[in-house]
Structures are given as C-alpha cells and as structure tokens.
KEFI-984474 format. One record per residue (C-alpha): chain; residue in one letter; x, y, z. Coordinates in steps of 0.05 Angstrom, whole numbers, plus 5000, padded with zeros to 4 digits. Example, Ala and Ser with C-alpha at 12.3 -4.5 7.8 and 13.67 -1.06 7.14 Angstrom:
<ch->A	aa->A	u->5246	v->4910	w->5156>
<ch->A	aa->S	u->5273	v->4979	w->5143>
//
This chain:
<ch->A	aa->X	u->5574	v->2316	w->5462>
<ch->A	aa->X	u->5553	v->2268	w->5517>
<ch->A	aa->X	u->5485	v->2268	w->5552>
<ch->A	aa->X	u->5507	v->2300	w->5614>
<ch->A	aa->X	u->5546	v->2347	w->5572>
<ch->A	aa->X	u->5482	v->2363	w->5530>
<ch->A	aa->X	u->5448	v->2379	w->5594>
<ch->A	aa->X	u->5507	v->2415	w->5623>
<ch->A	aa->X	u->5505	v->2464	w->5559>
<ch->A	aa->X	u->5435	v->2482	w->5558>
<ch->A	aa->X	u->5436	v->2512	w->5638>
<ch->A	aa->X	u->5402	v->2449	w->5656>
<ch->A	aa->X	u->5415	v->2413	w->5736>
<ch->A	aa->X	u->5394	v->2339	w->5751>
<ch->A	aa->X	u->5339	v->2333	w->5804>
<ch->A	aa->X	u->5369	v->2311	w->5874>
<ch->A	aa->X	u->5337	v->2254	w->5887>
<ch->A	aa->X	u->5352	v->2219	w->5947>
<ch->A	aa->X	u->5379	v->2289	w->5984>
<ch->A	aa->X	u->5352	v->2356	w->5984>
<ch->A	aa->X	u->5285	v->2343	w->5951>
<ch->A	aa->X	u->5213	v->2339	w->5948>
<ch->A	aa->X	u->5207	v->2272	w->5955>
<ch->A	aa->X	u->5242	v->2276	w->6023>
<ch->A	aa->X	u->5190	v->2323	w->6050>
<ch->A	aa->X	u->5129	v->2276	w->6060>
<ch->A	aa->X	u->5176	v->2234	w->6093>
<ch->A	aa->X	u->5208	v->2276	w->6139>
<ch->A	aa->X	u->5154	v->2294	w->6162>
<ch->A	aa->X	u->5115	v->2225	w->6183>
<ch->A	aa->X	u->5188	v->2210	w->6213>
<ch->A	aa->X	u->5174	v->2288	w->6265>
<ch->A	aa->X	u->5110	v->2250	w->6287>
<ch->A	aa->X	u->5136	v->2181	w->6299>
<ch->A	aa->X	u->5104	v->2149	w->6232>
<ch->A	aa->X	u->5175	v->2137	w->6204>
<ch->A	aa->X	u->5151	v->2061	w->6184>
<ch->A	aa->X	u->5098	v->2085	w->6141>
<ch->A	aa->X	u->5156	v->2098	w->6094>
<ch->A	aa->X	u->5178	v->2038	w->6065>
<ch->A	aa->X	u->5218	v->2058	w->5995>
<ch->A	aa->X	u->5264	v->2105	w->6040>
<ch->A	aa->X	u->5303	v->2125	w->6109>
<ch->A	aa->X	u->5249	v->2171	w->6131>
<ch->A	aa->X	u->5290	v->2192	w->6186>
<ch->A	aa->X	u->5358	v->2211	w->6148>
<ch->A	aa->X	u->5302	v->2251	w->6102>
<ch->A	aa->X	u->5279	v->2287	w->6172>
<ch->A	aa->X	u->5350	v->2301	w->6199>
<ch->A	aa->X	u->5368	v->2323	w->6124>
<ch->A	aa->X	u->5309	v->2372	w->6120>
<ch->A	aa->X	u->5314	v->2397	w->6192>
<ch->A	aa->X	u->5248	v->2377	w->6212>
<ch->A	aa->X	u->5237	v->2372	w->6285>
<ch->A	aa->X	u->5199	v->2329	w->6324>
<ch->A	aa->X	u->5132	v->2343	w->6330>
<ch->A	aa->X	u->5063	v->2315	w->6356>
<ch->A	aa->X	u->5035	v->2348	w->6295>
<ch->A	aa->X	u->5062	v->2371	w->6221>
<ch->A	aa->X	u->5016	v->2413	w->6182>
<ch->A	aa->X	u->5057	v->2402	w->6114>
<ch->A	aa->X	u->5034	v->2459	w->6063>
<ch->A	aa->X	u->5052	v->2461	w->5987>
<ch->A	aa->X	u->5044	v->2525	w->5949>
<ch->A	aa->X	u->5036	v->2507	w->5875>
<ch->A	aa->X	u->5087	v->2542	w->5835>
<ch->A	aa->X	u->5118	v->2580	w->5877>
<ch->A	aa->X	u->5204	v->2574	w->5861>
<ch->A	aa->X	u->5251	v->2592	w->5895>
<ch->A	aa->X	u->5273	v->2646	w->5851>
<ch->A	aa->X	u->5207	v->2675	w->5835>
<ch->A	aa->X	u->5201	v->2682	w->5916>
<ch->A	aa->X	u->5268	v->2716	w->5921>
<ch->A	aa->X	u->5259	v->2760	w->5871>
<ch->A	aa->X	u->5201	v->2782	w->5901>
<ch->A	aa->X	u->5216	v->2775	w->5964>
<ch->A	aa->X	u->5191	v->2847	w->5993>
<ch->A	aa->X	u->5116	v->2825	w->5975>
<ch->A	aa->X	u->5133	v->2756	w->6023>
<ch->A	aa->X	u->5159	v->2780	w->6085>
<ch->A	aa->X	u->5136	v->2714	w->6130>
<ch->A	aa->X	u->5162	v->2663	w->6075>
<ch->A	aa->X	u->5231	v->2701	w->6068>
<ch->A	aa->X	u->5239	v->2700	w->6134>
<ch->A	aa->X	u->5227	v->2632	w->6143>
<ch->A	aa->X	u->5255	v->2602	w->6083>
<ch->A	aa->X	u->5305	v->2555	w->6109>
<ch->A	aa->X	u->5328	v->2515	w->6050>
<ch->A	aa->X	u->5322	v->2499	w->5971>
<ch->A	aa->X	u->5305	v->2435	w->5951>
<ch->A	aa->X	u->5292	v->2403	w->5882>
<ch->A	aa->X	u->5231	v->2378	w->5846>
<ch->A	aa->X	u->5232	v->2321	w->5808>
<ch->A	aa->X	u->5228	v->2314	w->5727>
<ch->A	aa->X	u->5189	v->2342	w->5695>
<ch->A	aa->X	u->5179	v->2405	w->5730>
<ch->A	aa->X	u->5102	v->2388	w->5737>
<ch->A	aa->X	u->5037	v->2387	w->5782>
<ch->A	aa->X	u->5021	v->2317	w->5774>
<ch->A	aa->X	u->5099	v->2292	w->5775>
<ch->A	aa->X	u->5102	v->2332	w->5833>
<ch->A	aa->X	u->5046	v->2308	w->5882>
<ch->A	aa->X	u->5069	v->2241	w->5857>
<ch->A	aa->X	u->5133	v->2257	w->5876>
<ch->A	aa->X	u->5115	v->2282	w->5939>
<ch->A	aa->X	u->5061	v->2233	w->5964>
<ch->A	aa->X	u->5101	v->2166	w->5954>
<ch->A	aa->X	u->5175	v->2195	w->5954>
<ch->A	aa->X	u->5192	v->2156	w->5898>
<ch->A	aa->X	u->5205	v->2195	w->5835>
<ch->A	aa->X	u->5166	v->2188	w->5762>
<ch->A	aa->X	u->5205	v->2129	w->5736>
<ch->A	aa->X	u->5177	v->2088	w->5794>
<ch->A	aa->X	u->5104	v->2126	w->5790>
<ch->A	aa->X	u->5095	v->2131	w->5725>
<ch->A	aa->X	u->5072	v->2207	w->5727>
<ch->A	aa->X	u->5116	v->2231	w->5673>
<ch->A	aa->X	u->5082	v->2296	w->5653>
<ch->A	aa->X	u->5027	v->2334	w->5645>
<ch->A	aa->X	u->5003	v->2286	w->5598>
<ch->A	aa->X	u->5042	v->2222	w->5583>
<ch->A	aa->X	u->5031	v->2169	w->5529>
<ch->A	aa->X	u->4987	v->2108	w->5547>
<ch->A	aa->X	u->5004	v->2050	w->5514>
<ch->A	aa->X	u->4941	v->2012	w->5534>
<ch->A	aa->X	u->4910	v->2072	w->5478>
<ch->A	aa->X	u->4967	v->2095	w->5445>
<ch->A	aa->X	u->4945	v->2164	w->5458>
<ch->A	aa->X	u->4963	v->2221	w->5506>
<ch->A	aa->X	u->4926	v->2208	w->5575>
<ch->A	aa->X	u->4921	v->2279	w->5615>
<ch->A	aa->X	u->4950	v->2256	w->5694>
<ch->A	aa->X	u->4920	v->2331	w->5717>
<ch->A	aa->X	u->4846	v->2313	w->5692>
<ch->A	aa->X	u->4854	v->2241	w->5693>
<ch->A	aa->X	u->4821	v->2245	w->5621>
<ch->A	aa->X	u->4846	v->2179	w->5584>
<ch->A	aa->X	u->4896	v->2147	w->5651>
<ch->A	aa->X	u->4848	v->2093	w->5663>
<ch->A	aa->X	u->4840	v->2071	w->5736>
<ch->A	aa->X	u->4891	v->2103	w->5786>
<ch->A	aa->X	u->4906	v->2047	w->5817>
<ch->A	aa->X	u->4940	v->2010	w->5758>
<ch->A	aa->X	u->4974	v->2080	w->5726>
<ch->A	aa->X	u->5009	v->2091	w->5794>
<ch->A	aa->X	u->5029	v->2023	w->5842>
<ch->A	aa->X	u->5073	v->2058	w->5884>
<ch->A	aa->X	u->5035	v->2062	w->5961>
<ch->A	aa->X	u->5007	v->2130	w->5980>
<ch->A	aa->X	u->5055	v->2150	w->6041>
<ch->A	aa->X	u->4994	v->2183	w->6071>
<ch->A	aa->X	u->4944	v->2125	w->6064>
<ch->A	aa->X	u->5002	v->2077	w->6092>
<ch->A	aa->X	u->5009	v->2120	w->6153>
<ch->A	aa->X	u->4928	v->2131	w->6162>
<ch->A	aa->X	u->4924	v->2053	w->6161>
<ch->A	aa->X	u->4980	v->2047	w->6213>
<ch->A	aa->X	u->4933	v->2096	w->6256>
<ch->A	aa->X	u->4958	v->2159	w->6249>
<ch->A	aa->X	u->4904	v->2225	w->6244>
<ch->A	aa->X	u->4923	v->2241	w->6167>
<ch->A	aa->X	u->4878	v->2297	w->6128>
<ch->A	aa->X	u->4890	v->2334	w->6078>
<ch->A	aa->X	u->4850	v->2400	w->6056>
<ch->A	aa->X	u->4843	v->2425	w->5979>
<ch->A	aa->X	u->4782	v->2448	w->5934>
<ch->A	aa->X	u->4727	v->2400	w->5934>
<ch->A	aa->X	u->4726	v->2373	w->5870>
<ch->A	aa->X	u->4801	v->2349	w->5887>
<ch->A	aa->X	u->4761	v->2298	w->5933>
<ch->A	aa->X	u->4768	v->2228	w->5901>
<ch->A	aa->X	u->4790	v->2247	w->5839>
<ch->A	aa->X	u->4850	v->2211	w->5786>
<ch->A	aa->X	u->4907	v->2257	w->5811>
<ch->A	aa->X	u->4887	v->2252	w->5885>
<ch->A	aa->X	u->4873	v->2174	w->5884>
<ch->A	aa->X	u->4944	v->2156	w->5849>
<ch->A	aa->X	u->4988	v->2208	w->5887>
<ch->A	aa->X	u->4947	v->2233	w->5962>
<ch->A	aa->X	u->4903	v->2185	w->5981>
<ch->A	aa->X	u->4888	v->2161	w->6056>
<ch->A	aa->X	u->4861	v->2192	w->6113>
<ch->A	aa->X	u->4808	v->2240	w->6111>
<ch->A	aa->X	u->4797	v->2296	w->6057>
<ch->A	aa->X	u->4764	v->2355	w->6075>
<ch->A	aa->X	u->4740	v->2406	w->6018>
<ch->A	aa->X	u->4755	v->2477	w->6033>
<ch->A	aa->X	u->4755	v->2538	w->5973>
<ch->A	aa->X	u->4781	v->2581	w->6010>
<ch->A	aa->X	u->4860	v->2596	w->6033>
<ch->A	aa->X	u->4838	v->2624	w->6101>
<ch->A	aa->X	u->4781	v->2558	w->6116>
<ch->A	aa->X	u->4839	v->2516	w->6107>
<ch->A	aa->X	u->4882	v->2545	w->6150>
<ch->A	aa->X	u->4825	v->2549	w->6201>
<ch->A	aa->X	u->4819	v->2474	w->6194>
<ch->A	aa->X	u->4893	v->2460	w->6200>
<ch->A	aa->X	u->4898	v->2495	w->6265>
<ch->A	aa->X	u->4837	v->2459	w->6286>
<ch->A	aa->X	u->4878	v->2392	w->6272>
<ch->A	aa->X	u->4946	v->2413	w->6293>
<ch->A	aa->X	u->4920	v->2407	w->6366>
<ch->A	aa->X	u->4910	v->2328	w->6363>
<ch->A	aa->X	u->4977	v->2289	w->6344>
<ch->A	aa->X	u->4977	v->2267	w->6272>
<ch->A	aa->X	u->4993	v->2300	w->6201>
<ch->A	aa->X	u->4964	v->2353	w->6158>
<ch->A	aa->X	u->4973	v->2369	w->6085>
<ch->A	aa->X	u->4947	v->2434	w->6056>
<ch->A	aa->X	u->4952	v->2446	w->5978>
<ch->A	aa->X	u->4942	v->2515	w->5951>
<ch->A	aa->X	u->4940	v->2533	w->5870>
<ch->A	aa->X	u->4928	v->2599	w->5866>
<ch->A	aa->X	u->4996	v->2629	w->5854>
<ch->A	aa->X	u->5008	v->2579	w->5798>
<ch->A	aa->X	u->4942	v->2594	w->5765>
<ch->A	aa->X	u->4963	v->2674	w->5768>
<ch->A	aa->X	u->5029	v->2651	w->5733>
<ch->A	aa->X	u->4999	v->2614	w->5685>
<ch->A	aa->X	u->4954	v->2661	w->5661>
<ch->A	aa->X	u->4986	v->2737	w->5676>
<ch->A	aa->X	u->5061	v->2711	w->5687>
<ch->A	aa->X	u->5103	v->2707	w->5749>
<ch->A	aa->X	u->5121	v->2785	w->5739>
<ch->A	aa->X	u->5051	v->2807	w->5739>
<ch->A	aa->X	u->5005	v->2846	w->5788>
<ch->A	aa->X	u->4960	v->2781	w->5797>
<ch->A	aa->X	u->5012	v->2731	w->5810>
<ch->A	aa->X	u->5041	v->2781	w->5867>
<ch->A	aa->X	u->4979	v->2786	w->5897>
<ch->A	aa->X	u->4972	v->2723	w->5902>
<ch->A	aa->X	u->5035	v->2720	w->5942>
<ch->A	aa->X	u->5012	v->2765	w->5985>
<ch->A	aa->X	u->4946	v->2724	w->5999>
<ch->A	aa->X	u->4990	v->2663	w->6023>
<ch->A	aa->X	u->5037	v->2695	w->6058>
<ch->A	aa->X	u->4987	v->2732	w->6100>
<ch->A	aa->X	u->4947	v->2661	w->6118>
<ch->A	aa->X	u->5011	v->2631	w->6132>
<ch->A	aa->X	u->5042	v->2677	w->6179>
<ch->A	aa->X	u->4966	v->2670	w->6206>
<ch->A	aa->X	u->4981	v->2585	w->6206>
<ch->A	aa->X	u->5052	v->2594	w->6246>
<ch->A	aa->X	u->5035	v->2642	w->6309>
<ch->A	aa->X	u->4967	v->2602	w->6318>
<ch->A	aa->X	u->5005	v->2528	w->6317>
<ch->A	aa->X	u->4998	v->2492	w->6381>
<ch->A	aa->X	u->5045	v->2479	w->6423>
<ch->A	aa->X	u->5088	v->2422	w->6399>
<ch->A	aa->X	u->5062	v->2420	w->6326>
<ch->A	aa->X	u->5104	v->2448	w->6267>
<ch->A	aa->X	u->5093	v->2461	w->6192>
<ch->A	aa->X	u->5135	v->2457	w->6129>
<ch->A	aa->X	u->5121	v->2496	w->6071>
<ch->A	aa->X	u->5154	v->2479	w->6005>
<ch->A	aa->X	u->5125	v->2478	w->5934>
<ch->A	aa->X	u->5116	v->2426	w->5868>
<ch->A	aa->X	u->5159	v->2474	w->5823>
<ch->A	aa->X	u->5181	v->2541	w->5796>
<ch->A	aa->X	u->5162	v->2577	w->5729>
<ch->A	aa->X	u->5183	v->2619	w->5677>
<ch->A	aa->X	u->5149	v->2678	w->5641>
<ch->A	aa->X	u->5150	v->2657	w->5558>
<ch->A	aa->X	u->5125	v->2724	w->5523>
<ch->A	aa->X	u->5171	v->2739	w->5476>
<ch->A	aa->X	u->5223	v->2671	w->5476>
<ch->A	aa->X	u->5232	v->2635	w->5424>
<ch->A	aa->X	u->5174	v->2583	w->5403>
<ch->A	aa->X	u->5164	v->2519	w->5362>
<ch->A	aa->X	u->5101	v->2492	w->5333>
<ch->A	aa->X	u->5108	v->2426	w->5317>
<ch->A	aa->X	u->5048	v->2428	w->5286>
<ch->A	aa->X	u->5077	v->2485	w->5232>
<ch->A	aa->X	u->5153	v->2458	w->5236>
<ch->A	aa->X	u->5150	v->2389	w->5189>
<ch->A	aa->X	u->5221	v->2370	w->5205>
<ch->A	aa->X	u->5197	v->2365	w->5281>
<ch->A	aa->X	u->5134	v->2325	w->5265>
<ch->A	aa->X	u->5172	v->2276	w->5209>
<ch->A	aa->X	u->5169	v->2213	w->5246>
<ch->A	aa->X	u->5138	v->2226	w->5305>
<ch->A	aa->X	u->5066	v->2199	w->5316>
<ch->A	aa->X	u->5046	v->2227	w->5386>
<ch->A	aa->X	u->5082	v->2289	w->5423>
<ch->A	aa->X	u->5065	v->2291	w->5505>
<ch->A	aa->X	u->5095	v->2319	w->5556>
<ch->A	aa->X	u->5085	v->2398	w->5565>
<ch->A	aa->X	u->5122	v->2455	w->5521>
<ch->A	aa->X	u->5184	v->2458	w->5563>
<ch->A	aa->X	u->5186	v->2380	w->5576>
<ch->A	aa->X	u->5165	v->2336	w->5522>
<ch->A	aa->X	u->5167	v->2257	w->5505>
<ch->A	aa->X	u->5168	v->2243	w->5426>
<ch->A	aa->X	u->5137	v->2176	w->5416>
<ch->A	aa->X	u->5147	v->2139	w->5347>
<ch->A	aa->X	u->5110	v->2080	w->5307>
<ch->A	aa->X	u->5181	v->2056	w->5295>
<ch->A	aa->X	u->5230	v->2061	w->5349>
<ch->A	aa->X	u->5291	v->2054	w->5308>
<ch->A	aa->X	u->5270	v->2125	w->5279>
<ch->A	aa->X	u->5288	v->2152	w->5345>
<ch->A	aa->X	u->5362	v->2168	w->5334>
<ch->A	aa->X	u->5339	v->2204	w->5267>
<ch->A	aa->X	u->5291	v->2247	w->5300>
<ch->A	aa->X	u->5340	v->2267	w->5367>
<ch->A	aa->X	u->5391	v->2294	w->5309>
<ch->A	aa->X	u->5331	v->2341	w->5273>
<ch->A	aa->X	u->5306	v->2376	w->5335>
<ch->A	aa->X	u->5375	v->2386	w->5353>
<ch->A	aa->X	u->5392	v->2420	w->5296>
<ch->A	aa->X	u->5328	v->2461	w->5301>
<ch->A	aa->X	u->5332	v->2476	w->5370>
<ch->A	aa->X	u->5401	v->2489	w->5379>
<ch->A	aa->X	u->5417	v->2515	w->5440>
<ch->A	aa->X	u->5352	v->2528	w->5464>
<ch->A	aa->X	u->5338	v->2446	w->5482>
<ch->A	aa->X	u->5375	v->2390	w->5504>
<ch->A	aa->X	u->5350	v->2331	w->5461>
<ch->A	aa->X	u->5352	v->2254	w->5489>
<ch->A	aa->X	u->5344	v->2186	w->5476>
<ch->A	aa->X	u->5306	v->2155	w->5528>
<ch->A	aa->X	u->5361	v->2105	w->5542>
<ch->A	aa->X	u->5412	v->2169	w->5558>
<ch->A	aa->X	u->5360	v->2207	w->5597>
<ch->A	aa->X	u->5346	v->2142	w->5633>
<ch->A	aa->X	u->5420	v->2133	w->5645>
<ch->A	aa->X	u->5425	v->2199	w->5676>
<ch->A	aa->X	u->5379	v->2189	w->5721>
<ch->A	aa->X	u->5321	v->2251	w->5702>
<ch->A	aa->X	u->5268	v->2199	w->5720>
<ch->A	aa->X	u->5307	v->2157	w->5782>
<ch->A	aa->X	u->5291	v->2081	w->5770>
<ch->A	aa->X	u->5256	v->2070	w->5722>
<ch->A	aa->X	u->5199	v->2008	w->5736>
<ch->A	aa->X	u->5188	v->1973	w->5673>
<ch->A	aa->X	u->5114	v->1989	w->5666>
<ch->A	aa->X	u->5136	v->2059	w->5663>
<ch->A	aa->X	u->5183	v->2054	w->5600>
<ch->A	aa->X	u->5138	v->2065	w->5552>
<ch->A	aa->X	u->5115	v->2123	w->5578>
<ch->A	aa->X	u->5171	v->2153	w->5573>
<ch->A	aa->X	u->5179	v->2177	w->5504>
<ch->A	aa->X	u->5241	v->2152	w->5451>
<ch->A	aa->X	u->5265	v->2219	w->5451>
<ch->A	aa->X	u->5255	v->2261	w->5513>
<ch->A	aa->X	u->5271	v->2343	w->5498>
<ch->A	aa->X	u->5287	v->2389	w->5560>
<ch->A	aa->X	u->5279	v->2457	w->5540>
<ch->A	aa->X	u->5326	v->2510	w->5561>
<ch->A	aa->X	u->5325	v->2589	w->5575>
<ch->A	aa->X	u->5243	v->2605	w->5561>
<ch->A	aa->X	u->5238	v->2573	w->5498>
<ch->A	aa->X	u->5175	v->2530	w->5483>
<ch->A	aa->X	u->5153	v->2470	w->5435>
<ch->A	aa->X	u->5079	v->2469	w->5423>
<ch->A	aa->X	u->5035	v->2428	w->5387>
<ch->A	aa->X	u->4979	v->2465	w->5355>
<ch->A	aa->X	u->4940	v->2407	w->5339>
<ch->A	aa->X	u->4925	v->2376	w->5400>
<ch->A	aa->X	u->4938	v->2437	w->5444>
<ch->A	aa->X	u->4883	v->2482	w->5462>
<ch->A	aa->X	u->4877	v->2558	w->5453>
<ch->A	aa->X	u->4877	v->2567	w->5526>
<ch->A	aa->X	u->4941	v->2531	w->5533>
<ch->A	aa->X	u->4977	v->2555	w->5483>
<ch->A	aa->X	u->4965	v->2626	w->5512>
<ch->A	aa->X	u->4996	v->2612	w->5577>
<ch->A	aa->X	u->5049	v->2666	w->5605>
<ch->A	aa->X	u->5074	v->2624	w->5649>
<ch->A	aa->X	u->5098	v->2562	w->5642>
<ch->A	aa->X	u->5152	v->2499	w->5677>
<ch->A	aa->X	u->5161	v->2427	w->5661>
<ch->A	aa->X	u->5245	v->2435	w->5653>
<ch->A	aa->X	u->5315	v->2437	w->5696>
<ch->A	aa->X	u->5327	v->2509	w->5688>
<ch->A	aa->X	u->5345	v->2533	w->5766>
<ch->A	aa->X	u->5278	v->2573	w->5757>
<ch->A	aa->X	u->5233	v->2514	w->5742>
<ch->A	aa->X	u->5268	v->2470	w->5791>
<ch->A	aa->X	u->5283	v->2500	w->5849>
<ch->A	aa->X	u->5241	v->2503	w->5910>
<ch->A	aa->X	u->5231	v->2528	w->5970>
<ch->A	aa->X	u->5228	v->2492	w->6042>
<ch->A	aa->X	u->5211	v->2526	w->6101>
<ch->A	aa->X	u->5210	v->2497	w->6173>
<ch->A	aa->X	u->5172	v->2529	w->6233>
<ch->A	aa->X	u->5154	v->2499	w->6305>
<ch->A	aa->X	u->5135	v->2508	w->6371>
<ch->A	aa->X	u->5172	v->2479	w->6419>
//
C-alpha cells in the first residue's frame, strides 16, 4: 500500500496547510488591523478573507489549549457562547501538539520550516531527545526555530502587540522560539486576562490570550470527565464576558492548538517491553500518538517501518521520513529540520498509544488524555469569529 493509502486506512486526514488552518489565524488577523506586511512567508489577506475575519482596529486572538472540535460538539450543552459562535473548523498542523502548535500559529509556517516537531524531538547537536514544552535540552531558541515571530515582526513595524499567559510563560524556550514581540503581561487567572484584553482592545493593535486549563483537565481526568467539563464551562463564561464588553470596532477569534482523545482502555505499546519495536532503534521522540524513530544506522530504517507495521497493524500508520515528507505531514521541510524528523515517523490511529517506559515518566504515562495524531478528533479545531461593528 502507498503512503497516502497507509494514511487513508488508518482514519488519518493531512493537515490543510495553506487553507483552513491554524497557521492562517495569526495572519488573518494582523491583515483585520492593517499589519498585513508583518507577514512575510504568506498572503495574510487571502488568510483574512479565507477565515472571515473582519476588519478591525483591534483583534483580541484567544487560543484555548485542547479544545477540538469534536470534544466541543459533543459537549456542546456545557458551551452555549462557543457553539453559538463557532463559525468554522480548521486544522492543526502535525503533530497534533502544544509546541507544534504555537509554532504553527505564531510564524504561520508549519514544523518542517520551524523545526517544532513534537513534544520532544531529537537534537542532533546531542543526539538526545530535547523537550520543545520545557525547553530542557533545545539549546538557545533562537537557533532551534529561525522562522520570524509574526508578532515580534508586527510590534517592530509599530503595532500595540501583547500577549497575556501565566507568568512563568514570560521569556521562556517555547515563548522565545514561537510568541515573541511586544509586550507580555503575566496573568494566573482566566478572568485577569480577560480584564486586560478588554483594557487593550480599546487602543488599535493586537491581543493574544492563551489559556491551558481545559487541556490540563484532559490530560489528567480525560475529555469525558467532570473536570475537563468544568473547565469548559470556566472559559466559556469569561468569553461570553470578552465578546459583549469588546469595544466598538475591535473583534476576537477564538480557535485552539488541537483536539484529544480519551486512552483508558485502547490498545497500548511499550516499547520499552516490546523488543521487536526497540531492535534498531536508538532514540524514540515524539509523543505516544506521534512518534519519530531515530536510528544509529539509517539504512535500518526500512527494516524497522516493516516490524511496527506488523505489530501495530491497523492501529498505526508507519513512515519513512522520505514518504511522510513527500506527503506533506510537515509542509516544507528546511534542511536543518531533517534530522529532526525521525527515519521512521508512526501516526497512531483510533486511541491506541506507543510508550516508552524508559524515558517516560510515571506521570506521563498515566495521562487519560492524550493527541499528537490525524485522527478528526486530534486534528480538528475550532474557529470562532465575533465583532463589533
């Protein structure tokens, strides 16, 4: 079977890069405010006209970690401001992943060009797994990712750009390589960063608001728990708060880094237990639904693709990086981002899970909730537009 066709069988869906998707969203929304040169790598305006952003003096831009599409309509009832709002469904990138994600999100360009390729990705300045979440093992920021921060382009071009997370988000790896420019104000609270956003949606400029909460419920109780709605609940409440207090002629976009899947029960893989996955394969990154299987001897990759596929069956679709290059999973590929990518790269499919018990912690391998694949679930994403005129 062919590499699409691999991808086809296991209920897996390329990212749409270049159309409906995250990496349009950023800059859509510098082209509402009239920053559409800050955006160099893309037609910010065909992205704005594509997304249906209007014109605006102001865009307060807000992403809800973890929160698909899916997981939103199915529980819709506990949402009544996003449902009603929801105007669209746009992709994330691959992998289905926080730090892909931002990446994603804050240059536009996808992780072939950025070089965020997981939640951890293989260094080869170390040879080992670097974490692009923690920053533990990246190295400087600067170097990992070369593609310009949208936001600190558009801040140097004069724009009023902020953006408002926890305050230990303020200067760190993750922030530097995929948000930086124009101030950062530290908030804990849901409700003190709305406040502030209103605050700034008076002046002309841009506004980006991150909130983790709901993914942290899903990671730890699941999507389908008690927590996880709550959590819902929470935003939707501050949000519906953030739209009837926007000024006049300032509008916000809501959208989200990725979905998730519940994993109690699925099937599982330790790679660490399993010797016909480890045979041949000296580091394992990625996350347990996306993972990149690096090798002291590249020609070993062709050997290795054909054992997990016989393991995994129809629970994976199993790559060489050449074919998931070729398909496009990671859009252009730079060439200081190859080897990060690993010789065999393994999408998993339905809610089954590859771990690796010895480098994973306890914590982690625990998790209820879980995304890094190209299940509809995982990628899928909500957008949602609101103004006033």
């Amino acid at each position: 079977m062919n590499p699409a066709g691999r991808l086809a069988a296991a209920g897996l869906s390329l990212p749409a890069y270049g159309g409906l998707e995250l990496g349009a969203v950023l800059p859509g929304a510098l082209a509402a405010v009239g920053a559409a040169n800050a955006v160099a790598a893309r037609d910010a305006e065909a992205d704005r006209l594509r997304l249906g952003i209007p014109r605006a003096d102001h865009v307060v831009v807000v992403l809800l970690d973890g929160l698909g599409h899916h997981q939103l309509d199915a529980r819709k009832g506990h949402a009544p401001f996003l449902r009603s709002t929801e105007s669209g469904i746009i992709t994330a990138g691959f992998p289905t992943t926080t730090a892909t994600s931002l990446a994603l999100f804050g240059t536009g360009r996808a992780s072939g060009a950025t070089g965020m390729t997981g939640y951890t990705a293989h260094n080869p300045a170390t040879g080992a797994a670097a974490n692009l979440v923690s920053w533990e093992g990246a190295g400087d920021p600067d170097d990992w990712q070369r593609e310009p921060s949208l936001m600190r382009v558009a801040h140097e071009g004069g724009l009023a750009v902020a953006s408002l997370g926890k305050r230990r988000f303020a200067g760190s790896g993750l922030t530097r390589a995929a948000l930086a420019g124009g101030d950062f104000v530290g908030a804990e609270r849901l409700s003190d960063r709305v406040d502030e956003a209103i605050q700034r949606a008076r002046r002309p400029g841009l506004t980006y608001l991150y909130w983790g909460d709901i993914d942290a419920a899903g990671h730890k109780h699941g999507w389908q728990s008690d927590p996880w709605v709550a959590a819902l609940e929470d935003a939707d409440q501050e949000l519906r708060r953030l739209r009837v207090r926007l000024p006049r002629h300032a509008a916000m976009v809501v959208t989200a880094d990725h979905g998730m899947i519940d994993v109690t029960g699925a099937p599982r893989w330790d790679v660490a237990k399993v010797p016909e996955l480890s045979r041949g394969v000296r580091l394992v990154a990625g996350e347990p639904r996306a993972l990149h299987l690096h090798m002291d001897d590249a020609a070993e990759a062709p050997a290795v693709a054909e054992r997990w596929r016989d393991i995994l069956g129809d629970d994976a679709a199993v790559l060489l990086r050449e074919e998931a290059v070729g398909l496009g999973l990671f859009g252009p590929v730079s060439g200081h981002v190859e080897e990060r990518i690993g010789e065999v790269v393994v999408a998993m499919a339905g809610r089954a899970t590859v771990v690796d018990s010895r480098t994973q912690s306890d914590q982690a391998l625990a998790l209820i909730g879980v995304h890094g694949s190209l299940t509809p679930e995982e990628l899928q994403v909500p957008l949602l537009v609101a103004s006033e005129a």
